[in-house]
N, CA and C of each residue as an Amber inpcrd file, in Angstrom:
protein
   717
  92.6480000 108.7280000  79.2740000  91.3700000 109.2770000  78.8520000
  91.1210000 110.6170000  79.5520000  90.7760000 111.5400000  78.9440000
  90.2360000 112.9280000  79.7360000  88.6020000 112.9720000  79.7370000
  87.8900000 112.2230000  79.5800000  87.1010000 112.3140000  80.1900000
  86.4120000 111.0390000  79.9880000  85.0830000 110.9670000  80.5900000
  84.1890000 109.1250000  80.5890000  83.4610000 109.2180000  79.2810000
  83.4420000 108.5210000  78.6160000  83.0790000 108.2280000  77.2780000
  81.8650000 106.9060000  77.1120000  81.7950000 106.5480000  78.3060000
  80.5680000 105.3600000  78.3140000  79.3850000 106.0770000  77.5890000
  78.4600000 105.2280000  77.2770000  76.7460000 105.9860000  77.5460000
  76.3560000 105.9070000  78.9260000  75.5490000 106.7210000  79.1490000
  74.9530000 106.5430000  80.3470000  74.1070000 104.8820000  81.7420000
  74.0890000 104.3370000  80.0850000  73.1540000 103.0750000  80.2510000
  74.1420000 102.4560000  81.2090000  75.2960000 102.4380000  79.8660000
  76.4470000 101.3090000  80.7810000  76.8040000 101.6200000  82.0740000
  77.2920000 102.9950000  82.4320000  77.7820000 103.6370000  83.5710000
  76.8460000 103.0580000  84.3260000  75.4340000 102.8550000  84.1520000
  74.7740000 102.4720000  85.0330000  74.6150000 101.4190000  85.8420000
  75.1060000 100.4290000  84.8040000  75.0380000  98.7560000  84.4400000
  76.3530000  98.5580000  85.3350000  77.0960000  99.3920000  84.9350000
  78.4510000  98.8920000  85.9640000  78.2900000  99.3890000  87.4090000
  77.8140000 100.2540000  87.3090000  77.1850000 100.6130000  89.1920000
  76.5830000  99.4800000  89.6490000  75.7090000  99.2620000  89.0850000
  74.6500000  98.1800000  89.4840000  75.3360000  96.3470000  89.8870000
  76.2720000  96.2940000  88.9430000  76.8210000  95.0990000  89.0930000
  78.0180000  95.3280000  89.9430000  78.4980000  96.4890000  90.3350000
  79.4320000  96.7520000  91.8090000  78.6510000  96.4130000  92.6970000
  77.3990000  97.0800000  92.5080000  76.2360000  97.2010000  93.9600000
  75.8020000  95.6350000  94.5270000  75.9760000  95.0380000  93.3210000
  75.5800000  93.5030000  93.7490000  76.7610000  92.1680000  93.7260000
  77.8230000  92.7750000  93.5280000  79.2010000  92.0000000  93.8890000
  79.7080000  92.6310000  95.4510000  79.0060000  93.8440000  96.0500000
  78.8630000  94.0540000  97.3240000  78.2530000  93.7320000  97.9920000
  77.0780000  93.3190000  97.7360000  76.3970000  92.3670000  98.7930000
  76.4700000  90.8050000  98.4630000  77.2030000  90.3660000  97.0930000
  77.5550000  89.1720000  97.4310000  79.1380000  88.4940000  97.7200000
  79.8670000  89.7360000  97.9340000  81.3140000  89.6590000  98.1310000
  81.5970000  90.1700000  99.4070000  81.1040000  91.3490000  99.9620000
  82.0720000  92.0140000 100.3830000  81.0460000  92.1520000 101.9160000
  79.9280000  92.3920000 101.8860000  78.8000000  92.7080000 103.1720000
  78.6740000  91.4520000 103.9090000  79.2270000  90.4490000 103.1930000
  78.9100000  89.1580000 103.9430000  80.3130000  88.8030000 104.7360000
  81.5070000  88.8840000 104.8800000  82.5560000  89.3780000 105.2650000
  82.9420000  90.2680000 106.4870000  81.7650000  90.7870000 106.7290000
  81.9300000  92.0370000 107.9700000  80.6930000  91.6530000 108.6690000
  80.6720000  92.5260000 109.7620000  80.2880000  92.2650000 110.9080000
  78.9340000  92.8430000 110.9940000  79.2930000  94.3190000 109.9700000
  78.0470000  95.4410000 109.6920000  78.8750000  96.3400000 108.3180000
  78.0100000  96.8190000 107.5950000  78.0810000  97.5210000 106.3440000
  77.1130000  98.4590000 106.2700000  77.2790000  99.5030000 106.5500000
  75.8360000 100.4750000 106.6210000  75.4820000 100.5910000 105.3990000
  73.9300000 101.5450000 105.0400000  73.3580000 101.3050000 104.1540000
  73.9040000 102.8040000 102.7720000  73.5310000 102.2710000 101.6260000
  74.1840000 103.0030000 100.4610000  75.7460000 102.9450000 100.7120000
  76.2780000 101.6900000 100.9310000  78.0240000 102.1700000 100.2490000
  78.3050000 102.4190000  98.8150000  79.2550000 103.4550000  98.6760000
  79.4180000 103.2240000  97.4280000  81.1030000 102.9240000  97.1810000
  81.2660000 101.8660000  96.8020000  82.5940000 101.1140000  96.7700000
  82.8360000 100.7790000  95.0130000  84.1010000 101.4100000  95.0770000
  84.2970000 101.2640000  93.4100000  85.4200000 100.4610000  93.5720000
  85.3980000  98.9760000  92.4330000  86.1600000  97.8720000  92.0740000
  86.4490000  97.4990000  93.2190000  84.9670000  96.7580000  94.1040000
  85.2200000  95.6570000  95.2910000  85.8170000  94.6160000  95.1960000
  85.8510000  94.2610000  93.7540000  87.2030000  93.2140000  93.4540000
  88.3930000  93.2380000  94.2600000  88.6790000  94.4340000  93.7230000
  90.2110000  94.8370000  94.4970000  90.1640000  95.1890000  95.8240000
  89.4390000  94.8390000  97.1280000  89.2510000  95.1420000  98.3720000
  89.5640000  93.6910000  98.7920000  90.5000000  93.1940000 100.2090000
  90.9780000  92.2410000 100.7550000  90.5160000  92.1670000 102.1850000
  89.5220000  91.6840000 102.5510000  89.0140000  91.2350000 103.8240000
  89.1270000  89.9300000 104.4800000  90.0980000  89.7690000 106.0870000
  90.1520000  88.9090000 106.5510000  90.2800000  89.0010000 107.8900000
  89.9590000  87.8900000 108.7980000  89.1170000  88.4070000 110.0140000
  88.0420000  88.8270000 110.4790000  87.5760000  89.0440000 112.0250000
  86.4910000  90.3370000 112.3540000  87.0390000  90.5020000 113.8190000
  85.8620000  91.5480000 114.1130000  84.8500000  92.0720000 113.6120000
  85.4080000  93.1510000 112.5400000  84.8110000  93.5210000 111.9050000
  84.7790000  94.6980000 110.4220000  83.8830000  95.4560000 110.7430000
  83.4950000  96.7450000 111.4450000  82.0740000  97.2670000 111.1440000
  82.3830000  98.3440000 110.3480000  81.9070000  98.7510000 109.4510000
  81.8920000  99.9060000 108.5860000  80.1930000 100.9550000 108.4030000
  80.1830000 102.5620000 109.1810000  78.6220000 102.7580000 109.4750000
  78.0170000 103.2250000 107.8060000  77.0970000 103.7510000 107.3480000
  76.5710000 104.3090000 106.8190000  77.3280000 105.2800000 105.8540000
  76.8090000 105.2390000 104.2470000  77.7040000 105.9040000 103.3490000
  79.0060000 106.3190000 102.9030000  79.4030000 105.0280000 103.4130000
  81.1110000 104.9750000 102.8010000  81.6650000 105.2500000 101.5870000
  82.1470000 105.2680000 101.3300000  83.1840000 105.4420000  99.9150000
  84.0240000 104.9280000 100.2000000  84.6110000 103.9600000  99.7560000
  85.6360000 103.0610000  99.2850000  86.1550000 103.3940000  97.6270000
  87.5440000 103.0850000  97.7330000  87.4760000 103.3140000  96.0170000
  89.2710000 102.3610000  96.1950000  89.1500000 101.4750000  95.2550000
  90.3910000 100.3320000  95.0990000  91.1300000 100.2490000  93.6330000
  91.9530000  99.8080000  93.5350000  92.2360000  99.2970000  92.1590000
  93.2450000  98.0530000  91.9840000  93.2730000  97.5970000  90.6700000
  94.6950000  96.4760000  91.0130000  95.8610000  96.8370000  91.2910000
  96.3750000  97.9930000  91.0810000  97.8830000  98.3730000  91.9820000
  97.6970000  98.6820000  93.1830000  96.9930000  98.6980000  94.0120000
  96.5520000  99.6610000  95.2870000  95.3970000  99.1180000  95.6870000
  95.3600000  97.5640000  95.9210000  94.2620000  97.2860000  96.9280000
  94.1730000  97.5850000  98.1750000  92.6910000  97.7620000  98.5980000
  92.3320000  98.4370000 100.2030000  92.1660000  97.1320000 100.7400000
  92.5490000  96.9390000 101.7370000  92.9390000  96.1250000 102.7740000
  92.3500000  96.2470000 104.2880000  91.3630000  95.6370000 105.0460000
  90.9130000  95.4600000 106.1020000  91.0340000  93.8600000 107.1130000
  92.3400000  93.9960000 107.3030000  92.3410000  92.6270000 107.7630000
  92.6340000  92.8860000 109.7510000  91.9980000  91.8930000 110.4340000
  92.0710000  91.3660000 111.4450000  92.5450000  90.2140000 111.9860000
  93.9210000  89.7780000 112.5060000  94.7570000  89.1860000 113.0520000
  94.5940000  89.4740000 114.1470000  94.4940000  88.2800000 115.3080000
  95.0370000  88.2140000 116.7270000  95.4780000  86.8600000 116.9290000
  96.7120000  86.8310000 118.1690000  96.6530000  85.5190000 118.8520000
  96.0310000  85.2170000 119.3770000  94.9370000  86.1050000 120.4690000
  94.0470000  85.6620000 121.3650000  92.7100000  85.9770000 120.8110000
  91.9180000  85.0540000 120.8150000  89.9810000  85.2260000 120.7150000
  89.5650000  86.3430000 121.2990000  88.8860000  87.0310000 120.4020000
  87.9130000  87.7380000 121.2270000  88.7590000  89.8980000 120.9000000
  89.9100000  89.4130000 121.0540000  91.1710000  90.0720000 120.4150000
  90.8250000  90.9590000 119.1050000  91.6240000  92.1910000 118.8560000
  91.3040000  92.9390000 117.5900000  90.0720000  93.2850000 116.5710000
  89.9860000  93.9530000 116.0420000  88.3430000  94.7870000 115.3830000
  89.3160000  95.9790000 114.7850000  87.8210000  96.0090000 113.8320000
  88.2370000  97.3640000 113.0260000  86.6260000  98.2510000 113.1160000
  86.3790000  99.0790000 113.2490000  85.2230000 100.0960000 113.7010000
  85.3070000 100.7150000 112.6220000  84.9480000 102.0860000 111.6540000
  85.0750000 103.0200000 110.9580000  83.7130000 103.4640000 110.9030000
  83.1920000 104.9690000 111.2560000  81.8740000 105.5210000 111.2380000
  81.3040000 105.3400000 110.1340000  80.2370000 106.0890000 109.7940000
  79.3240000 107.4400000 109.1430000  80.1540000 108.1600000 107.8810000
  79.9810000 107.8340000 106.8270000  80.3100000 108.9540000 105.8460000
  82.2320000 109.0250000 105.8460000  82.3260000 108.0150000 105.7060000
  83.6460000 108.0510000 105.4300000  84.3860000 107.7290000 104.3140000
  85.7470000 108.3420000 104.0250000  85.8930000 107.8850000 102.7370000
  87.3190000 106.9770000 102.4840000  87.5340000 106.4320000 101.9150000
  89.0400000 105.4310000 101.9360000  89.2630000 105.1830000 100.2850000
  90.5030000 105.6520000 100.1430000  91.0700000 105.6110000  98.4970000
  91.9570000 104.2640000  98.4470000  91.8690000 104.2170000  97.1640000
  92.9810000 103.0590000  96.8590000  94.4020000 102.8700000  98.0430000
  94.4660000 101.5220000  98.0460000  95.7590000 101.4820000  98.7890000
  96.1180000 101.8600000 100.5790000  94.7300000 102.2290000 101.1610000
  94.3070000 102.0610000 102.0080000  94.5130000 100.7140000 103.1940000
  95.4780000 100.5890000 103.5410000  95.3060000  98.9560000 104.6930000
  95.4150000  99.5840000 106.1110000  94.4860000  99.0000000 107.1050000
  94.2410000  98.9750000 108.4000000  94.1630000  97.4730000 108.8950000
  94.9410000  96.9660000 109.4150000  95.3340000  95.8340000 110.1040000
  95.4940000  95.6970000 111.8140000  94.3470000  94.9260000 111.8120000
  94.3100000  94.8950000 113.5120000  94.7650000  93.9040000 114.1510000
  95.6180000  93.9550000 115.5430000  95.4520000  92.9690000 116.4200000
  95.0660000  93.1700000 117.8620000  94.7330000  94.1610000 117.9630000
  93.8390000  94.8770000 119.0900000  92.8870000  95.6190000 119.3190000
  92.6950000  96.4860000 118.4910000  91.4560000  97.2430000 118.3130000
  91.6880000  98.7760000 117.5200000  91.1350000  99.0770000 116.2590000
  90.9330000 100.3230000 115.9580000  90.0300000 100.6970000 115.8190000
  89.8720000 101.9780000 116.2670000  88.3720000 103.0150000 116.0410000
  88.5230000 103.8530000 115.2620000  87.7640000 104.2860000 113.9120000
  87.5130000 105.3080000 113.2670000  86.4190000 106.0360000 113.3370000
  86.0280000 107.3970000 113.8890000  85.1100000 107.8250000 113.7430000
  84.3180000 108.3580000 112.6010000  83.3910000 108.9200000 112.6180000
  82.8740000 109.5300000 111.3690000  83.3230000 110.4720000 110.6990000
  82.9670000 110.4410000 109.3110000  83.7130000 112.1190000 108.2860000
  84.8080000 112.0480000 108.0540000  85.1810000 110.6640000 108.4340000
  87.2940000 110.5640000 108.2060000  87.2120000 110.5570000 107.0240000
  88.7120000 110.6360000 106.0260000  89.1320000 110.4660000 104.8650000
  90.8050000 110.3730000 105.0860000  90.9100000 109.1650000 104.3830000
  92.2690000 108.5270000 104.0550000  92.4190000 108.3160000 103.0140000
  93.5560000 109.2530000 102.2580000  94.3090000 109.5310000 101.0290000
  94.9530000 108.0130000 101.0200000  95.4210000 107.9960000  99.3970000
  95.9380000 106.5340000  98.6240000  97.1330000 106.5210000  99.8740000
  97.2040000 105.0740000  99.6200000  98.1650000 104.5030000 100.5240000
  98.0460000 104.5370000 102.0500000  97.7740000 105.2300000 102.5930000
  97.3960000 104.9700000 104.3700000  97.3820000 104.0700000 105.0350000
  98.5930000 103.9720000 105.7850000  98.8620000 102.6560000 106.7760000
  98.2890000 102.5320000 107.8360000  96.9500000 101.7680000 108.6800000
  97.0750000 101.8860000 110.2190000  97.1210000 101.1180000 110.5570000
  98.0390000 100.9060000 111.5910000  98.2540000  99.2530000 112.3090000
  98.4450000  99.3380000 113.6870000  97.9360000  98.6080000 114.7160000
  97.8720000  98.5280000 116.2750000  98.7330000  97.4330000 116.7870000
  99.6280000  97.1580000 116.0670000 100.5120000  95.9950000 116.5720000
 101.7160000  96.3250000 115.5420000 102.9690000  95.8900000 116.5600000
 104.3610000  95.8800000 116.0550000 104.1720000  94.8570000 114.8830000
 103.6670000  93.9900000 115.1380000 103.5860000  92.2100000 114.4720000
 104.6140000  91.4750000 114.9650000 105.6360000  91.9730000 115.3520000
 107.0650000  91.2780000 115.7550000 107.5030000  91.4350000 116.8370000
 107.8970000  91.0400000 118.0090000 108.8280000  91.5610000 119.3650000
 110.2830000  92.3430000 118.8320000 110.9960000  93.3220000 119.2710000
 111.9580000  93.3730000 119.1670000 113.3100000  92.2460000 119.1350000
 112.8430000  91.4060000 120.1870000 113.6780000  89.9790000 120.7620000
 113.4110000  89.1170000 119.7510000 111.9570000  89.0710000 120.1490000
 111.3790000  87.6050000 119.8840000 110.6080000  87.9070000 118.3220000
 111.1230000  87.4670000 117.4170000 111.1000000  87.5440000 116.1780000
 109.8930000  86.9440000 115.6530000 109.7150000  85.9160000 116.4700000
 108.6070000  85.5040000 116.2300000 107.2150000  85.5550000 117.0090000
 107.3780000  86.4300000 118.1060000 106.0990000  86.6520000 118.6870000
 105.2390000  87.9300000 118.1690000 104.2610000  88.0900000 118.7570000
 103.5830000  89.0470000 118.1120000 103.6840000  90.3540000 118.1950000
 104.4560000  90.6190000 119.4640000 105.1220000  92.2660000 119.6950000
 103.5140000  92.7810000 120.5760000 104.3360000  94.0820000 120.3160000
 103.1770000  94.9280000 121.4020000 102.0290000  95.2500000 120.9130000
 100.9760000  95.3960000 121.2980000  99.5750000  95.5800000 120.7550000
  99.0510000  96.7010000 121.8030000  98.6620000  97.7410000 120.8490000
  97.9240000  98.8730000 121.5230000  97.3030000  99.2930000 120.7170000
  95.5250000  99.7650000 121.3220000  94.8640000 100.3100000 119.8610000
  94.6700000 101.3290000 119.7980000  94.1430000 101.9400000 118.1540000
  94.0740000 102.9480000 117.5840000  92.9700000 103.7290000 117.7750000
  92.9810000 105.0680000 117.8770000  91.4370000 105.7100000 117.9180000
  91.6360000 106.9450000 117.0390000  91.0520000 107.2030000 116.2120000
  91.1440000 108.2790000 115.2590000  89.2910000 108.9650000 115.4680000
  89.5300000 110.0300000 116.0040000  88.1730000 110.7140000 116.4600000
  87.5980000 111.1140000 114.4220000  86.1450000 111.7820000 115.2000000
  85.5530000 112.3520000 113.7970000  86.3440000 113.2690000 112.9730000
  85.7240000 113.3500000 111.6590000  86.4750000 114.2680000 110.8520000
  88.1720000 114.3290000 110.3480000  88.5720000 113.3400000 110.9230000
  90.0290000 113.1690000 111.0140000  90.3340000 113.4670000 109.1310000
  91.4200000 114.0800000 108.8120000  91.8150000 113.8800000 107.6590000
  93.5030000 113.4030000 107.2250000  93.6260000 112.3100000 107.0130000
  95.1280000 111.9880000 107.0540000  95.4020000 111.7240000 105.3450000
  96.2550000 112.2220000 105.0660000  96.9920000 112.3240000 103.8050000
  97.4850000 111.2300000 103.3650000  98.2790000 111.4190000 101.9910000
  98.6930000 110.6980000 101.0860000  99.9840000 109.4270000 101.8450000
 100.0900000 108.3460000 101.8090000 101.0030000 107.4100000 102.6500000
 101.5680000 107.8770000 104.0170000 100.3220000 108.6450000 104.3760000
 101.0940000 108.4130000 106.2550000 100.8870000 107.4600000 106.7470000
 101.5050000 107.1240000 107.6070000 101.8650000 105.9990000 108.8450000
 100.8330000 106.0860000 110.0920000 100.0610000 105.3240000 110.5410000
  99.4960000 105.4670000 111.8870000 100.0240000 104.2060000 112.5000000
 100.3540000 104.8730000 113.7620000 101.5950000 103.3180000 114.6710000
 100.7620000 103.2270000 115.4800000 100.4140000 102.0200000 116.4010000
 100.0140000 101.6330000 117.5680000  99.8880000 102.7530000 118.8220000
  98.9550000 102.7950000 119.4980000  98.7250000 103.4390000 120.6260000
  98.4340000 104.9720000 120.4070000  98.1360000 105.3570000 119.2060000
  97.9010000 106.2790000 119.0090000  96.3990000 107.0820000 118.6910000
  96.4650000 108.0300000 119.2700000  94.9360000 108.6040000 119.4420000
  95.1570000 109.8200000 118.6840000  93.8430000 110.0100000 117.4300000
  94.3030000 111.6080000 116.8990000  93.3580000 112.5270000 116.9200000
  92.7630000 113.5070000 117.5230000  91.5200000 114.6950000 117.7150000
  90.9530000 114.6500000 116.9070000  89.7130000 115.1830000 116.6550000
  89.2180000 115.4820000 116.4520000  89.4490000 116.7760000 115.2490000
  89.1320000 116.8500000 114.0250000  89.1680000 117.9240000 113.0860000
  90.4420000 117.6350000 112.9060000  91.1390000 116.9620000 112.9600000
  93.0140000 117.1300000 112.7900000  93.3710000 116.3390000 111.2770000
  94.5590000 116.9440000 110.4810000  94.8370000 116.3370000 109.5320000
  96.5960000 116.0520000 109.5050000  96.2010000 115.1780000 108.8650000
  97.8650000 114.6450000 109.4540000  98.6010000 114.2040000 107.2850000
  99.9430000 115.2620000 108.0220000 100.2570000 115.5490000 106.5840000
 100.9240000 114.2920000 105.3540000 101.0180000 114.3210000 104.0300000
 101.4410000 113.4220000 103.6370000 102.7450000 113.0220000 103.7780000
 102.9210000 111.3080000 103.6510000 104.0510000 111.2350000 104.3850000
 104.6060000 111.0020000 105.8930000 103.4670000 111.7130000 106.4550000
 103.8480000 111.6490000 108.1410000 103.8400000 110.3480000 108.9990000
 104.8040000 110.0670000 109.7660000 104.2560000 108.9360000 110.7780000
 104.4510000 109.5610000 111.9030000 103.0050000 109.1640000 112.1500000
 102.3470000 109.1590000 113.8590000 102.6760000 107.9830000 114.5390000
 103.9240000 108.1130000 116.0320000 103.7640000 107.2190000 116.7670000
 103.2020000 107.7800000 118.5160000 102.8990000 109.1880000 118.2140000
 102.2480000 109.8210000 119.5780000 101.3110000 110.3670000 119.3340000
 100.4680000 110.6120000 120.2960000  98.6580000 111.5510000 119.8390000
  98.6990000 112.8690000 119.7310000  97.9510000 113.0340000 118.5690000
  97.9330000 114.4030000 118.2710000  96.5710000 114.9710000 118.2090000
  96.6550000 116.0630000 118.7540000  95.4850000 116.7190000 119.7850000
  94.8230000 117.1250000 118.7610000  93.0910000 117.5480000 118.6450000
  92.7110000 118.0810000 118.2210000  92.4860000 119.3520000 117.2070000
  92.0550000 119.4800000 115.8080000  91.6410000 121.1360000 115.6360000
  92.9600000 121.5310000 115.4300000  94.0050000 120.4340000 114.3930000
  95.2620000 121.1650000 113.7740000  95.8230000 120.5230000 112.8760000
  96.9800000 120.8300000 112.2280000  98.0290000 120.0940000 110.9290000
  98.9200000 119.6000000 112.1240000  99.2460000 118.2620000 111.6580000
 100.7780000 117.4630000 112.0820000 101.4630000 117.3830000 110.8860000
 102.7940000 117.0610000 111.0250000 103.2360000 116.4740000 109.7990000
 104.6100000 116.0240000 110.1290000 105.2610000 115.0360000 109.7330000
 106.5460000 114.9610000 109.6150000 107.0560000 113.5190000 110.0010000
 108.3480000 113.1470000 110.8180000 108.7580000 111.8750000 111.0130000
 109.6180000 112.4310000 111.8280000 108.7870000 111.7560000 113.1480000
 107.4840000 111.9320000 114.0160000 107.0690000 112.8830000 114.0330000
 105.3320000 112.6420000 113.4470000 104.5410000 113.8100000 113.0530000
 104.5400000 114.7550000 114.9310000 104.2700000 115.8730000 114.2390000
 104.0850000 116.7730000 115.4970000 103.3050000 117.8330000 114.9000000
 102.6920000 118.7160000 115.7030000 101.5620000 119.5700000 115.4760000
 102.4040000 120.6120000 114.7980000 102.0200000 121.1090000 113.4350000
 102.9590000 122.4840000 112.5580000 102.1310000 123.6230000 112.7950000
 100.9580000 123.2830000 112.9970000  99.1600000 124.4710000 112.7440000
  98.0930000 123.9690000 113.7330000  97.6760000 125.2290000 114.0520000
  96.2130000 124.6750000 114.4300000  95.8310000 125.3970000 113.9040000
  94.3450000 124.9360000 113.3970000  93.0240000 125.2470000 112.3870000
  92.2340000 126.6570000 113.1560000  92.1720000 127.4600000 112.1230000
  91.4110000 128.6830000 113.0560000  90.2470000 128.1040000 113.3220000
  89.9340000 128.6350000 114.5460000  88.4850000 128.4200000 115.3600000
  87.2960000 129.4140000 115.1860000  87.9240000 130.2010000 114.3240000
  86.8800000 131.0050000 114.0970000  86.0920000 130.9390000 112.6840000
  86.6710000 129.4600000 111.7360000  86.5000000 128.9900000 110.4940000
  85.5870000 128.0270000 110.7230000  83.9870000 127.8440000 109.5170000
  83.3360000 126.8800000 109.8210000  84.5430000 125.5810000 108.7280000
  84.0580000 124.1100000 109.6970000  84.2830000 122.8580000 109.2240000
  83.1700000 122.3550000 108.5390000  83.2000000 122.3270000 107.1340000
  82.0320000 121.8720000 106.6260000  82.4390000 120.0220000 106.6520000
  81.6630000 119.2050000 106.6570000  81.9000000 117.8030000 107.3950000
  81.7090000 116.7580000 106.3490000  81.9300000 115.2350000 105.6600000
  81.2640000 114.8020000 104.7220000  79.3780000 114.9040000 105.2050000
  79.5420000 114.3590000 106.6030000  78.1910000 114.7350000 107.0430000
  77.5390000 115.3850000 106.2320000  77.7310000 116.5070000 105.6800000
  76.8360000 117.4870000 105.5160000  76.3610000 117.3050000 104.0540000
  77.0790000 116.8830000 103.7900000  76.7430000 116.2720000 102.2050000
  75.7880000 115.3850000 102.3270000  75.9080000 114.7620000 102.6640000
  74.6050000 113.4210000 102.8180000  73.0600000 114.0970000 103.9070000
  72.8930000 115.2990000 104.3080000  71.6930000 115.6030000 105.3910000
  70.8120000 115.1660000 104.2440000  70.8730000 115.1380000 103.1310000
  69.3780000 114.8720000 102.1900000  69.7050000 114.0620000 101.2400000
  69.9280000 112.7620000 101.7290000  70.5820000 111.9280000 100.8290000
  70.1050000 111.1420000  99.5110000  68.8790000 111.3090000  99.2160000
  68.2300000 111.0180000  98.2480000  68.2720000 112.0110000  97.3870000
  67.8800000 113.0990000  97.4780000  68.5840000 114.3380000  96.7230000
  69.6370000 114.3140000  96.0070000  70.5990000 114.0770000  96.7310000
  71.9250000 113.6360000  96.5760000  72.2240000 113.0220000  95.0030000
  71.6710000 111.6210000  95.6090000  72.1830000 110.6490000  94.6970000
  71.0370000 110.9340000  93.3730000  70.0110000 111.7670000  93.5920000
  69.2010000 112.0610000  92.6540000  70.0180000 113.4090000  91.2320000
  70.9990000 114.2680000  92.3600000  71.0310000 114.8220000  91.5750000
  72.3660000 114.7660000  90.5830000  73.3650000 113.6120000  91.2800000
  74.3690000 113.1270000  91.1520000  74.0210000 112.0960000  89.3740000
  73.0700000 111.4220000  89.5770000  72.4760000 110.9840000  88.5550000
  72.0380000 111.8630000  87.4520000  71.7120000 113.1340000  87.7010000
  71.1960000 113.7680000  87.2100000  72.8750000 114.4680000  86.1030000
  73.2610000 114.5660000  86.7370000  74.8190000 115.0430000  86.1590000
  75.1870000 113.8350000  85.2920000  75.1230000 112.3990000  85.6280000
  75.1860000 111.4760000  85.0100000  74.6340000 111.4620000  84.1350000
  73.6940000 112.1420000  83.5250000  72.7840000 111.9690000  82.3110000
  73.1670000 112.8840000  81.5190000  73.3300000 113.8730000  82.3750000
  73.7340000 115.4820000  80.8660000  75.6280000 114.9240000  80.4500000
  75.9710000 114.6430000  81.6320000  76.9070000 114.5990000  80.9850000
  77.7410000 113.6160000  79.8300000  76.8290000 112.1760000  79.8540000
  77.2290000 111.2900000  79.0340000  76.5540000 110.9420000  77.8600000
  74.6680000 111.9840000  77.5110000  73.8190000 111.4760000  77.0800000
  74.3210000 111.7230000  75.3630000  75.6770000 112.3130000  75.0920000
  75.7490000 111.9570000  73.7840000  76.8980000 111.3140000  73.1300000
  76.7810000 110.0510000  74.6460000  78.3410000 108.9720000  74.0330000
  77.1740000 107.8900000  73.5510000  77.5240000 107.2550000  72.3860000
  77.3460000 105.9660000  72.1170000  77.9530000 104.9490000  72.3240000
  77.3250000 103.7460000  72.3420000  77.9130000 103.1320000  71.8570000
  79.1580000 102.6240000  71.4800000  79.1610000 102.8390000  69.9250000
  79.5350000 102.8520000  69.1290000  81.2950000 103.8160000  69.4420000
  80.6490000 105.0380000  69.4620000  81.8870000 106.0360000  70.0240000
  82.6410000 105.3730000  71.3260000  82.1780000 104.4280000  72.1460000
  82.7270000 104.1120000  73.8340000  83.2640000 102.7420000  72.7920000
  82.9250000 102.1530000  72.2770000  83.4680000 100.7910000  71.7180000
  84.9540000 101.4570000  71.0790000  84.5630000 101.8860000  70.2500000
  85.9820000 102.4550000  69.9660000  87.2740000 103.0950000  70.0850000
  86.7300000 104.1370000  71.3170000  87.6870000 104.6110000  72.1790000
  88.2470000 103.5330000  73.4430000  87.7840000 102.5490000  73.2540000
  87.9120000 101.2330000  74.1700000  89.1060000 100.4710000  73.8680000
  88.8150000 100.4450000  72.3840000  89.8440000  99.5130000  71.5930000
  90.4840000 100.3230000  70.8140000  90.3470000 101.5820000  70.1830000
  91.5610000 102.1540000  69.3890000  91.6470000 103.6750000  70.0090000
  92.0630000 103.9710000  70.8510000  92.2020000 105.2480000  71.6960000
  92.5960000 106.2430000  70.2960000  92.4440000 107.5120000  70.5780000
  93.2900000 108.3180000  69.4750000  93.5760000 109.6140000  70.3850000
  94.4910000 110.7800000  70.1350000  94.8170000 111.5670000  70.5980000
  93.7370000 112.7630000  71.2080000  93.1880000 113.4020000  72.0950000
  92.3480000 113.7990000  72.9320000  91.2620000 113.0450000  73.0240000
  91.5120000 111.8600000  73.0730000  89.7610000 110.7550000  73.9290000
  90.1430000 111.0280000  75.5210000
């Protein structure tokens, strides 16, 4: 499809019934869920374990090839968490798996596929023990790309984006590009460039979603029906 062909009504109707398969699926599951997530096809999101905290205005977005994944495993009580700030965003295919502890700060965004995990799961030896456990801290603003790797014990700065593809098994400093296998710093970000933040999108957040709606209306107010039923069931060449 090249473009959304719903009416507006429906688009709405299906927001609305995400919004409430999230608070009866998915908010009850975690530890904390800040307020306005907007999570598309919570169906396809896999939660197990805690703690889970997730802060204020997330974006989530899942599908059936590429479910997002937040699970928490430990051997010991009390053992592993998953944290993630403020205004963050996570695409399809997304899994973070804890057995010790990860921190995400605010303004992050993780491209489809993104691995983070704080445990080997396995000993080298001992095949069946749980291996080494060290946790993760990914400061604010972090931006990590399309199927990179985040390994155990790793800490990544602040403003830093880490390229697609890359695995991180050492920390990478602040206020630059990594990339590779083993990612290593290629760039640092001029300092004399403003970082505009997701933060900043949300300072007037009713606005926001007011005017976001507002686009929602011009832009669908002359699908029917009728026209969305059909392009549903008999597609034809530019729908």
């Amino acid at each position: 499809m090249q473009r959304d062909h719903r009416p507006y009504w429906i688009k709405k109707a299906s927001l609305l019934f995400q919004r409430l398969y999230v608070s009866w699926r998915v908010r009850p599951h975690m530890t904390r869920l800040g307020k306005r997530p907007m999570i598309i096809n919570p169906w396809y999101i896999e939660l197990f374990g805690g703690p889970i905290e997730i802060g204020d205005y997330v974006n989530i977005f899942s599908a059936s090839d590429a479910r997002t994944k937040l699970l928490v495993w430990s051997e010991r009580e009390g053992q592993g968490g998953i944290s993630i700030g403020n205004c963050c965003l996570m695409s399809p295919g997304v899994r973070i798996i804890s057995a010790a502890n990860i921190r995400v700060g605010n303004d992050c965004m993780f491209a489809r596929n993104v691995s983070i995990a704080d445990s080997d799961w396995h000993d080298v030896y001992d095949r069946v023990a749980l291996g080494k456990c060290e946790p993760v801290i990914i400061k604010d603003n972090v931006w990590v790309c399309e199927s990179a790797i985040i390994c155990k014990g790793v800490t990544i700065g602040e403003n830093s984006v880490v390229g697609a593809g890359s695995v991180v098994v050492r920390d990478i400093p602040a206020n630059c590009i990594a990339a590779g296998n083993p990612a290593k710093k290629v760039k640092a970000l001029d300092p004399g460039r403003t970082i505009n933040k997701r933060t900043d999108w949300y300072l007037h957040p009713q606005k926001l979603f007011a005017d976001v709606d507002q686009v929602d209306r011009e832009c669908l107010q002359n699908n029917s029906f009728a026209h969305w039923l059909r392009v549903a069931l008999c597609p034809k060449a530019g729908d």
